[in-house]
Backbone as JSON, one array per atom type, in Angstrom:
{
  "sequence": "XXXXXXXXXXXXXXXXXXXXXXXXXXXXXXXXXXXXXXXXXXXXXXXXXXXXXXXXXXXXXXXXXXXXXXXXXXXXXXXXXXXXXXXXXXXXXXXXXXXXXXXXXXXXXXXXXXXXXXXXXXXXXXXXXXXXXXXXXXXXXXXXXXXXXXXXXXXXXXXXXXXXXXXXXXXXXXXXXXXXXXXXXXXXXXXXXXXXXXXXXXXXXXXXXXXXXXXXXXXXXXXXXXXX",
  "N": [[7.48, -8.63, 9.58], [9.68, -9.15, 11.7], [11.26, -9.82, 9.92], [11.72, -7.37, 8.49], [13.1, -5.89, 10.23], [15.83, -5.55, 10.19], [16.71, -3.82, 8.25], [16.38, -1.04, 6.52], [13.81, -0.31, 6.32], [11.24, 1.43, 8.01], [9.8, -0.28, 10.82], [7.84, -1.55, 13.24], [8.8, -2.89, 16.65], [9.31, -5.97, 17.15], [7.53, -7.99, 19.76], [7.11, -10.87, 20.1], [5.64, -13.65, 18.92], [2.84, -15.91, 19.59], [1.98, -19.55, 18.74], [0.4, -20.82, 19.94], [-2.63, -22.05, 20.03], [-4.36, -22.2, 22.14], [-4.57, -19.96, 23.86], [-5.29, -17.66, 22.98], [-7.38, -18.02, 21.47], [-5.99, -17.97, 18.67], [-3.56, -17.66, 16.69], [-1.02, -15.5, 17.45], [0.22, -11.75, 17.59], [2.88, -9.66, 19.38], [3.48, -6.33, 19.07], [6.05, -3.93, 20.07], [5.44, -0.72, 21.67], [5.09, 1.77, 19.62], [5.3, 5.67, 19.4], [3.26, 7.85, 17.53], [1.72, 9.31, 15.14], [-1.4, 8.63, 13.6], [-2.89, 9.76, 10.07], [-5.42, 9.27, 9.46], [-7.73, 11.38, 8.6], [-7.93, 14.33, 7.41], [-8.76, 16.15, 9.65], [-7.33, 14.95, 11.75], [-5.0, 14.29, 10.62], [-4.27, 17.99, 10.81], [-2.51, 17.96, 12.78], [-0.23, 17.86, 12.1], [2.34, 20.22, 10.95], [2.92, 22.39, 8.29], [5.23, 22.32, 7.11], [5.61, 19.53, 8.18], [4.08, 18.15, 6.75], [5.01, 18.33, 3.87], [6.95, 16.63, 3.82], [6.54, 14.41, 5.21], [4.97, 13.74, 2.62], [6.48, 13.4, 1.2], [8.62, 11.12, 2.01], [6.84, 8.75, 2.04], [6.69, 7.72, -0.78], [9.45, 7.62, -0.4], [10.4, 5.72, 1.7], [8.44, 3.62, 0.87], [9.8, 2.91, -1.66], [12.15, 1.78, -0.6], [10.99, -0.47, 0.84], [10.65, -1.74, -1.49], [13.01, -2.53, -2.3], [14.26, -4.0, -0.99], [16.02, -6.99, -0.56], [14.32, -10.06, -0.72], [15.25, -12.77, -0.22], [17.43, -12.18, 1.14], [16.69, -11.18, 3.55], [14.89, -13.68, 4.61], [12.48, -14.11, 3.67], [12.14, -15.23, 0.66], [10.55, -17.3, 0.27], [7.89, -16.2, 0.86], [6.03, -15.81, -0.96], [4.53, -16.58, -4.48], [6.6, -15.53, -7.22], [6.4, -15.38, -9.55], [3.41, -13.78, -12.37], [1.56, -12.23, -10.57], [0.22, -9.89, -11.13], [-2.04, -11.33, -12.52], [-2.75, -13.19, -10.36], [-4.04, -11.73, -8.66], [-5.95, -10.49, -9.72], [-7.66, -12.61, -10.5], [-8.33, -13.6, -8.04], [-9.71, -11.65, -6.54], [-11.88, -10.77, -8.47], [-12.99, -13.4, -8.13], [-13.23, -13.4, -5.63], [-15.42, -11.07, -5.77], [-17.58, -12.13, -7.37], [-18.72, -14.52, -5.63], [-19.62, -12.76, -3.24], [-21.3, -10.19, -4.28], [-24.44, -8.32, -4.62], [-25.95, -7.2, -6.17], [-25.68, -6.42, -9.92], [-23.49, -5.56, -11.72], [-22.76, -4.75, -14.5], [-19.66, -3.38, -15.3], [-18.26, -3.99, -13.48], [-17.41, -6.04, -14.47], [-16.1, -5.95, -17.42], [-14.51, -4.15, -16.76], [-12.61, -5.59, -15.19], [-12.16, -7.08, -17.6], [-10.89, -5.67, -19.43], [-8.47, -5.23, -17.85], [-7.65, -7.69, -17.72], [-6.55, -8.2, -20.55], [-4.37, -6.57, -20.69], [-2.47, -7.06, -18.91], [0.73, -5.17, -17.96], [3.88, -6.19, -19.19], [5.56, -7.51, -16.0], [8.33, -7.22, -14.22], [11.4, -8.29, -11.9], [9.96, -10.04, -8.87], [9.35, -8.33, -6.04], [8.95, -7.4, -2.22], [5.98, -6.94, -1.65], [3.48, -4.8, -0.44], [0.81, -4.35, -0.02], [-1.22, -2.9, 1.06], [-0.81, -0.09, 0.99], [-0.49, 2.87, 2.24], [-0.99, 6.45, 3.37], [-1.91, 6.54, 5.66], [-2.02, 3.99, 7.03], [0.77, 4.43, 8.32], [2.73, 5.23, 10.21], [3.33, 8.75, 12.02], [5.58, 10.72, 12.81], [6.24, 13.65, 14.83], [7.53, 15.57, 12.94], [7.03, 14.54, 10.68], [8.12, 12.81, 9.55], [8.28, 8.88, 8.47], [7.27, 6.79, 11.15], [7.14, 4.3, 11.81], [6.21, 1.66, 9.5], [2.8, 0.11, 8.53], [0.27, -2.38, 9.06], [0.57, -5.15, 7.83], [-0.53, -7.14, 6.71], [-1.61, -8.27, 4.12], [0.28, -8.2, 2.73], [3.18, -9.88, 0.17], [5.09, -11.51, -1.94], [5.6, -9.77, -5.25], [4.4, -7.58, -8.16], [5.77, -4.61, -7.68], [4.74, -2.33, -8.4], [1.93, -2.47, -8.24], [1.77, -1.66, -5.19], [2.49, 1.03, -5.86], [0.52, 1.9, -7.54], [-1.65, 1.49, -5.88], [-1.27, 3.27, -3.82], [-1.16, 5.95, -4.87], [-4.15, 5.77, -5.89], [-5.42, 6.28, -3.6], [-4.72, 8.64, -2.83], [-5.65, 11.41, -2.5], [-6.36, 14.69, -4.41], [-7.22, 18.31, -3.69], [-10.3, 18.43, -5.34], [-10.75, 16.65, -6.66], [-12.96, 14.94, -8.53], [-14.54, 12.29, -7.23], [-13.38, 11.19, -4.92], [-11.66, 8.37, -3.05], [-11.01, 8.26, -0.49], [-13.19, 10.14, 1.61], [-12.64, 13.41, 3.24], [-9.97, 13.22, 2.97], [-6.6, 13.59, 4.38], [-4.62, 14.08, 2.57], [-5.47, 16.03, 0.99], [-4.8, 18.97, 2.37], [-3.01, 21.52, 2.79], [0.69, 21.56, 1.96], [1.05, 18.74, 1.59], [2.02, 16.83, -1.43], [1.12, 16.23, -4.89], [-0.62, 13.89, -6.62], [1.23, 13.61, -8.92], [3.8, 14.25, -8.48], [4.2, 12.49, -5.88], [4.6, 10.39, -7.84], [6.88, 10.68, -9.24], [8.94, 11.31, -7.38], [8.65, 8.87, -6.23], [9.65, 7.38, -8.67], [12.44, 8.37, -9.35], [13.58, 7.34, -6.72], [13.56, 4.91, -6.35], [14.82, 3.81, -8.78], [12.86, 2.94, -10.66], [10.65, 2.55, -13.77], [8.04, 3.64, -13.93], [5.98, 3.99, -16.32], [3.97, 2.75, -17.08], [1.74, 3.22, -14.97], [-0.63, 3.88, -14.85], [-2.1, 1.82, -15.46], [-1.73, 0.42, -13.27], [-3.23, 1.53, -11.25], [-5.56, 2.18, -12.37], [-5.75, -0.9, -11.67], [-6.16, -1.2, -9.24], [-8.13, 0.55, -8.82], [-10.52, -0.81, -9.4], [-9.86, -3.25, -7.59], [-10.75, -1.91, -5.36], [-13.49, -1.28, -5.3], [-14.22, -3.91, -5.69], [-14.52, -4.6, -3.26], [-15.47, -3.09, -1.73], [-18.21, -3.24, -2.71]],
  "CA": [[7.91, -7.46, 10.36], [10.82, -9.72, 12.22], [12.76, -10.11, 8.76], [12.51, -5.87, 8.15], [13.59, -4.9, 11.6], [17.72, -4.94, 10.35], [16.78, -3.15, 7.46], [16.03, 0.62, 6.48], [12.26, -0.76, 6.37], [10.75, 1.37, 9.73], [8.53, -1.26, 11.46], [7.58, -1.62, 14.84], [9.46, -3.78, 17.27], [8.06, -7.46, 17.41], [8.25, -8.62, 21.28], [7.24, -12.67, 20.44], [4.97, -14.84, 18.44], [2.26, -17.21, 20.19], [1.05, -20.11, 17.82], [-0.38, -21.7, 20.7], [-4.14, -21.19, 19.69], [-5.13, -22.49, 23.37], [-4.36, -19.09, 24.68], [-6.78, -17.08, 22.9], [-8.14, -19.13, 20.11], [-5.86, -17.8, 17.26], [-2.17, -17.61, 16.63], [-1.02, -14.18, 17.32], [1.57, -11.69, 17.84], [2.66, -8.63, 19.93], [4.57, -5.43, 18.94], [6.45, -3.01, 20.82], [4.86, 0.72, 21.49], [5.33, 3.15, 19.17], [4.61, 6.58, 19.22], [3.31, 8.82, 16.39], [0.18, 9.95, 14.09], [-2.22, 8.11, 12.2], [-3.1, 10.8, 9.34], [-6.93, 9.12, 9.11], [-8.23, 12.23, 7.93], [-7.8, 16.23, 7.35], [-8.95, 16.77, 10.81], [-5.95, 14.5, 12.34], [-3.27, 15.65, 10.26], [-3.99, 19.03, 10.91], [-1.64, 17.91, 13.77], [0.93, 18.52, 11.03], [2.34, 21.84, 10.51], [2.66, 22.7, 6.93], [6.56, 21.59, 6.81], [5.67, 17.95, 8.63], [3.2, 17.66, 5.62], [5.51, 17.63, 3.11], [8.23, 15.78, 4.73], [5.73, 13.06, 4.75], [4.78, 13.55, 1.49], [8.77, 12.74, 0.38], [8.53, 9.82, 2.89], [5.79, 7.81, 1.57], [7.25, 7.51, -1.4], [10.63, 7.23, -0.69], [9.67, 4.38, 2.3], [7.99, 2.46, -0.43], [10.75, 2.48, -2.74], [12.89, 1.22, 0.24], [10.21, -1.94, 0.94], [10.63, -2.68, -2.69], [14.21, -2.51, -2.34], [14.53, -5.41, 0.19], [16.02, -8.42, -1.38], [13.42, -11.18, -0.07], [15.87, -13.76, -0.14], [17.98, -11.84, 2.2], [16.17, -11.15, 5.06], [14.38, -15.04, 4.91], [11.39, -14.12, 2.58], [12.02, -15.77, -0.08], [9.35, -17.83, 0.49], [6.12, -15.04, 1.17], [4.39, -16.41, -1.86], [4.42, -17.05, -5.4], [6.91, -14.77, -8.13], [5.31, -14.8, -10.94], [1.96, -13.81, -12.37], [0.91, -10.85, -9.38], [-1.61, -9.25, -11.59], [-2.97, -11.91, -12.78], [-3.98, -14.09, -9.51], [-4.85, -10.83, -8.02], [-7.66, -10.69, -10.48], [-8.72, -13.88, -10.48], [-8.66, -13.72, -6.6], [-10.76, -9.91, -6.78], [-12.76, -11.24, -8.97], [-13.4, -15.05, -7.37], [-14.26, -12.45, -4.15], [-17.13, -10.73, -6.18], [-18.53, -13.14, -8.2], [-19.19, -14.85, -4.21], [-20.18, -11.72, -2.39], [-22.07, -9.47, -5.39], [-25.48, -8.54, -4.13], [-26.19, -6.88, -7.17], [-25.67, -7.14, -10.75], [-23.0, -4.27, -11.91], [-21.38, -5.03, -15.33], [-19.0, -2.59, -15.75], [-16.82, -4.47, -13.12], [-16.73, -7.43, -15.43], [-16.02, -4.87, -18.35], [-13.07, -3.49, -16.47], [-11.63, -6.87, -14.88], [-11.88, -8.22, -18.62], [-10.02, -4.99, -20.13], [-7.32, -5.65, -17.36], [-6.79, -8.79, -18.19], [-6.2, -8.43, -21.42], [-3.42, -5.38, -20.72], [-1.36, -6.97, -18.22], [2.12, -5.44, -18.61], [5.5, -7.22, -18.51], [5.68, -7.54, -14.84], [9.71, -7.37, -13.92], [11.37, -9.28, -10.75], [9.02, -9.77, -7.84], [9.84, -7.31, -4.5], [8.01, -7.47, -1.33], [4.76, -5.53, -1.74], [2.48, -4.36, 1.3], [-0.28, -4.98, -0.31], [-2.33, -1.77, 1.4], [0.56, 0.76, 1.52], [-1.22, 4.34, 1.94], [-0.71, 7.5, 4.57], [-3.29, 6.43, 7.32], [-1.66, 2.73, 7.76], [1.86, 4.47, 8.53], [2.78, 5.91, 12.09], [4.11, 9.67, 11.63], [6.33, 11.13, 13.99], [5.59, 15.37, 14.4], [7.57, 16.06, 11.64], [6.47, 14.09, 8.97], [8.84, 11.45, 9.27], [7.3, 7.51, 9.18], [8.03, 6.5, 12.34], [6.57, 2.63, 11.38], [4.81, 1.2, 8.58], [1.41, -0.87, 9.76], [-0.37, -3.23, 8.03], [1.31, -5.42, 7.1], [-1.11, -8.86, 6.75], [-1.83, -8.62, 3.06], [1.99, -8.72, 2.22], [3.21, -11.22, -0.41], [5.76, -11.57, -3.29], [4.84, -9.84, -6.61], [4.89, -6.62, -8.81], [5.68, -3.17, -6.75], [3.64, -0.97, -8.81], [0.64, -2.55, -7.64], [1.47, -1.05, -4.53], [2.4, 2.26, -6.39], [-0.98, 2.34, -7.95], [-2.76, 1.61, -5.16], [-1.16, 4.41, -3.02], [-2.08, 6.99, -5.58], [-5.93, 6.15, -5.46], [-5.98, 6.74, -1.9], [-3.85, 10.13, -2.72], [-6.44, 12.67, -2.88], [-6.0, 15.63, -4.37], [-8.04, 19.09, -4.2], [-11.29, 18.96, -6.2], [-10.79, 15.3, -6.92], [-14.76, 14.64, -8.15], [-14.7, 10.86, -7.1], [-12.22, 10.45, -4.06], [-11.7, 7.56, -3.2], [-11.32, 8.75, 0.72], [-13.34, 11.33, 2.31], [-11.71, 14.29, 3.95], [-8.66, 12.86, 2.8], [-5.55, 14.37, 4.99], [-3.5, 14.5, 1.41], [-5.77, 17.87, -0.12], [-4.06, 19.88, 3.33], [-1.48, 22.55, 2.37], [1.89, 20.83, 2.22], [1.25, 17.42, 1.05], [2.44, 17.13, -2.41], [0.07, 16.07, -5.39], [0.39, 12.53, -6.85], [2.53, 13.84, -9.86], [5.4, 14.47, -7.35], [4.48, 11.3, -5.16], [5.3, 8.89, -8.3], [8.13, 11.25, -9.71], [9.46, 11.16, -6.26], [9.15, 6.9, -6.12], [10.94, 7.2, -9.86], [13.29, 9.13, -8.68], [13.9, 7.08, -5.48], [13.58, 3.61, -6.47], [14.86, 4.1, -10.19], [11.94, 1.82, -11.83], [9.7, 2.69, -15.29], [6.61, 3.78, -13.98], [5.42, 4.59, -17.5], [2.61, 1.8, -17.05], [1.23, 3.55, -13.73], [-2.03, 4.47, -14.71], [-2.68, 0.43, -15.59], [-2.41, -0.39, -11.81], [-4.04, 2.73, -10.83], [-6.82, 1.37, -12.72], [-6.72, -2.06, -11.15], [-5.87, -0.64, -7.56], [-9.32, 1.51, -8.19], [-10.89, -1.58, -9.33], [-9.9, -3.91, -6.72], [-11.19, -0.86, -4.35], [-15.16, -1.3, -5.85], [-14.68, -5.31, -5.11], [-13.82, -4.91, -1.93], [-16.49, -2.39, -1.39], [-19.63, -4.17, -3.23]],
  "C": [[9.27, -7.74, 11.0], [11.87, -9.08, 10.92], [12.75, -8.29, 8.39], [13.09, -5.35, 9.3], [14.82, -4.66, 11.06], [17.9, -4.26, 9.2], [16.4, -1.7, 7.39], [14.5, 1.02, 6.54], [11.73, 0.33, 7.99], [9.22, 0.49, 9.86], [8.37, -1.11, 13.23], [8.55, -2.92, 15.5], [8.77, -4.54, 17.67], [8.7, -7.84, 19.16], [8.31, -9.92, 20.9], [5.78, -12.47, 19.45], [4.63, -15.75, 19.34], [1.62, -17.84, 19.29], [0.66, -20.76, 18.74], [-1.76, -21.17, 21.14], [-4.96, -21.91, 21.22], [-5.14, -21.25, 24.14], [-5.43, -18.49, 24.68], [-7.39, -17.36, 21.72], [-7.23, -18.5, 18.81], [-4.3, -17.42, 17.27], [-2.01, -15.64, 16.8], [0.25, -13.41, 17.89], [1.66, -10.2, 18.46], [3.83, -7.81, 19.57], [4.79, -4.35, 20.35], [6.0, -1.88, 20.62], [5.27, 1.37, 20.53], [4.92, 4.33, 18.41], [4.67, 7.42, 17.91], [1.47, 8.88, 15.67], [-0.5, 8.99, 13.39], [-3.12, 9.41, 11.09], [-4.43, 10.01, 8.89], [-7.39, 9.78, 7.89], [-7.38, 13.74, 8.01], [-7.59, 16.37, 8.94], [-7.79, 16.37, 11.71], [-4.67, 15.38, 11.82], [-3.38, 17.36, 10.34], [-3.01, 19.1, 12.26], [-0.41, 18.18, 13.55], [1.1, 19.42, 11.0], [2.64, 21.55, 8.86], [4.1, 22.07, 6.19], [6.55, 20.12, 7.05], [4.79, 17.21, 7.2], [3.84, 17.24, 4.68], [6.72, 17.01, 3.05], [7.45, 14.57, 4.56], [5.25, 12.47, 3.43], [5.62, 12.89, 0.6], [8.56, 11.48, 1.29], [8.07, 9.19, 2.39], [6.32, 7.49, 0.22], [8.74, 7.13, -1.33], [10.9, 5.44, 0.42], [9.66, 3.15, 1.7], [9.13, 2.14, -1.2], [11.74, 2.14, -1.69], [12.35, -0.1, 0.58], [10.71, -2.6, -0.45], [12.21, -2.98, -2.95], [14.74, -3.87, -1.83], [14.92, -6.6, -1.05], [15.5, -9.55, -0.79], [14.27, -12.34, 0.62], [16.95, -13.73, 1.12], [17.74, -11.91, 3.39], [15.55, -12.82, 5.28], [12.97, -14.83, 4.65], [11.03, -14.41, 1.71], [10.67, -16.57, -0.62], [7.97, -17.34, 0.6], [5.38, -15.78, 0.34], [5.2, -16.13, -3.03], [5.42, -15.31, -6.17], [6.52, -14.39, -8.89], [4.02, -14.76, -11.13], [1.16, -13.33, -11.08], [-0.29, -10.45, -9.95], [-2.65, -10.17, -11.6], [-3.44, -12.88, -11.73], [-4.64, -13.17, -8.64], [-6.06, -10.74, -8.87], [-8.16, -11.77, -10.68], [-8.97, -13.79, -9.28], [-10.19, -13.17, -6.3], [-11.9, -10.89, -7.21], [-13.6, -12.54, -8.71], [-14.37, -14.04, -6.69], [-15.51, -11.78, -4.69], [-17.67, -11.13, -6.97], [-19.39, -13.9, -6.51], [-20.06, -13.92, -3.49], [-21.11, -10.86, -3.13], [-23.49, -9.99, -5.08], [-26.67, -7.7, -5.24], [-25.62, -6.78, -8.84], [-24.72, -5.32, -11.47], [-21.49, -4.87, -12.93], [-20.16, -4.47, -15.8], [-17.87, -3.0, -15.12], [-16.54, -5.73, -13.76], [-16.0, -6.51, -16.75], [-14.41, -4.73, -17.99], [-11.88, -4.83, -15.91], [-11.29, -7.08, -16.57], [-10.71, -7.29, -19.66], [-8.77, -5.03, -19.46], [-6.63, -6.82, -17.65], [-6.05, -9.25, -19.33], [-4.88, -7.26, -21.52], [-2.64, -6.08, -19.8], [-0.21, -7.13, -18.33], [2.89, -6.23, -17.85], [6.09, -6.58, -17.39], [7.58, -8.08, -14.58], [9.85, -8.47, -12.54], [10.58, -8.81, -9.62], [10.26, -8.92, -6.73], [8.71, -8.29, -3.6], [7.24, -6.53, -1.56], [3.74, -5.78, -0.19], [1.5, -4.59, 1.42], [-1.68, -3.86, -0.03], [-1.68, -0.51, 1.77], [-0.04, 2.35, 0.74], [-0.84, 5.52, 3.27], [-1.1, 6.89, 5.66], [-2.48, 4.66, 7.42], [0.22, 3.19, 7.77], [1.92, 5.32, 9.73], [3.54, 7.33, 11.37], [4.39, 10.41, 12.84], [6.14, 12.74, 13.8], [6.32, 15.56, 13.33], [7.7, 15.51, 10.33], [7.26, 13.06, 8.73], [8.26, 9.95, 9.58], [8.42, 6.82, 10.32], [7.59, 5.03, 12.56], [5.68, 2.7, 9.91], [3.88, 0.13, 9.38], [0.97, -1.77, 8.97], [-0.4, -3.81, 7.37], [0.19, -7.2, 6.42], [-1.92, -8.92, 5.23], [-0.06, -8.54, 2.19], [2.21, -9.94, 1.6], [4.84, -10.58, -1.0], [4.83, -11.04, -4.69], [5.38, -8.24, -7.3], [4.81, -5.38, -8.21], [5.36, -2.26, -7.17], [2.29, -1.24, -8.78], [0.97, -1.66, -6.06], [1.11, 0.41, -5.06], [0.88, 2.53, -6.73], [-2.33, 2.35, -7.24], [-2.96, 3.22, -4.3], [-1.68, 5.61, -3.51], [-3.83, 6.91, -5.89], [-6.39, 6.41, -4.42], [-4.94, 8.68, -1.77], [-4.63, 11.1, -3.26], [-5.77, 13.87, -2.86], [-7.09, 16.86, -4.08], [-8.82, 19.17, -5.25], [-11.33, 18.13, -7.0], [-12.44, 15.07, -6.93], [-15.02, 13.54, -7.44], [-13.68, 10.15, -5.84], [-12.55, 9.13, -3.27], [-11.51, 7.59, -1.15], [-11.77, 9.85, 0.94], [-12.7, 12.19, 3.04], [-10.69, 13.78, 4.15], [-7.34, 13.79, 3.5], [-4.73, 14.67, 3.61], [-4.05, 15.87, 0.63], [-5.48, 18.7, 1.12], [-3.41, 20.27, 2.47], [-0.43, 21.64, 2.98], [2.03, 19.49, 1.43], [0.99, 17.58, -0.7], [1.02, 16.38, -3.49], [0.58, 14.41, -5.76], [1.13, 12.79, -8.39], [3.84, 13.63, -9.5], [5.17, 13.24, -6.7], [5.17, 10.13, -6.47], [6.44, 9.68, -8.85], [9.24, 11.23, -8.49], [10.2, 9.6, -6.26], [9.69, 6.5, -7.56], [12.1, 7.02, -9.46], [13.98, 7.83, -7.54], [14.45, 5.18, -5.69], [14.22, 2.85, -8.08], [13.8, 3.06, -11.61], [11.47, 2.54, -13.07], [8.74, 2.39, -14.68], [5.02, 3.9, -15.18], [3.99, 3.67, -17.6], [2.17, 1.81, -15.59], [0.02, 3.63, -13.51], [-2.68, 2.82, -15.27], [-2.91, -0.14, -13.87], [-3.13, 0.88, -11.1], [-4.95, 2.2, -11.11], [-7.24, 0.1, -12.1], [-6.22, -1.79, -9.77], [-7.64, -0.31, -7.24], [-10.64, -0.17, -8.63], [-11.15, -3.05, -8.2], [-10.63, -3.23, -5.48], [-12.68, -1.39, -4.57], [-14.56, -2.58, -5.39], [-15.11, -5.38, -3.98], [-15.62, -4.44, -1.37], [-18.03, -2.61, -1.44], [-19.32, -5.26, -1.69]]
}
């Protein structure tokens, strides 16, 4: 959060870092106030008017393609973690995690880990990714502008259409059979569909999304680990 403050990144303002775990047993760190929305659900963002909606909608996407923008090396990130091979220790990780925790016996997520693994495309140069980068972990100011990103403690080095693909499984649309959040704030009037959110982060960030619906798939996959 330090190394995006001088960038176009909005974060919150860090006051200090305590690693002195005698204080309150655990290294920890304090930001500066700031005000704005958590879009949870429907019922929150109806705090939105219909213009703040899709103002946010252009945001979230364009945001993102500003995180992935960051040159790591620049700010003193270099270091976050490992370049190469994103997909693949994320699924061995995922998968470590529910082979451990799995309290029942549900092959279809071995099925789908094993068809991912055998698809994973040619992953370009690593960015900073967020790691959980969706509406409800970004602060929104009344009119739809992110007024912070949040959440930042699964952040690494690796491929920035894992974020992309995650953000779109949490981007409910209207009449979505299977959403992936309940009373999702994104099926409101205003907020755009996810056609326009990744044509938007095309658009914005100029990448080749054309292999979107592969991390979509292991976004919605890593989602069921988590969840079992």
């Amino acid at each position: 959060i330090s190394a995006l403050a001088a960038t176009d990144v909005p974060v919150a303002p860090v006051v200090g870092l305590c690693e002195d775990e005698a204080v309150n047993g655990a290294p920890f760190y304090v930001m500066a106030f700031v005000d704005g929305l958590v879009a949870r659900d429907a019922a929150a963002a109806q705090a939105l008017d219909v213009d703040a909606r899709a103002r946010a909608g252009d945001q979230i996407p364009d945001v993102l393609a500003r995180i992935h923008a960051v040159d790591p090396d620049a700010v003193g990130l270099g270091d976050l973690g490992r370049r190469e091979g994103y997909v693949e220790r994320q699924l061995k990780r995922w998968y470590g995690q529910w082979q451990k925790s799995r309290t029942r016996q549900l092959p279809v997520v071995d099925e789908v880990h094993d068809a991912l693994a055998a698809r994973v495309p040619e992953q370009g140069p690593a960015a900073i990714v967020h790691g959980d980068y969706r509406l409800d972990n970004c602060l929104l100011a009344p009119d739809g502008t992110i007024a912070a990103v949040l959440d930042w403690e699964l952040c690494t080095l690796g491929d920035p259409l894992a974020d992309v693909g995650l953000l779109l499984v949490y981007w409910t649309e209207p009449g979505d059979r299977h959403p992936a959040l309940l009373d999702a704030s994104t099926t409101l009037e205003g907020f755009p569909t996810r056609a326009a959110v990744i044509e938007r982060y095309a658009a914005a960030s100029g990448r080749d999304v054309s292999d979107v619906d592969y991390y979509v798939a292991f976004g919605y996959w890593k989602l069921a680990c988590i969840l079992e």
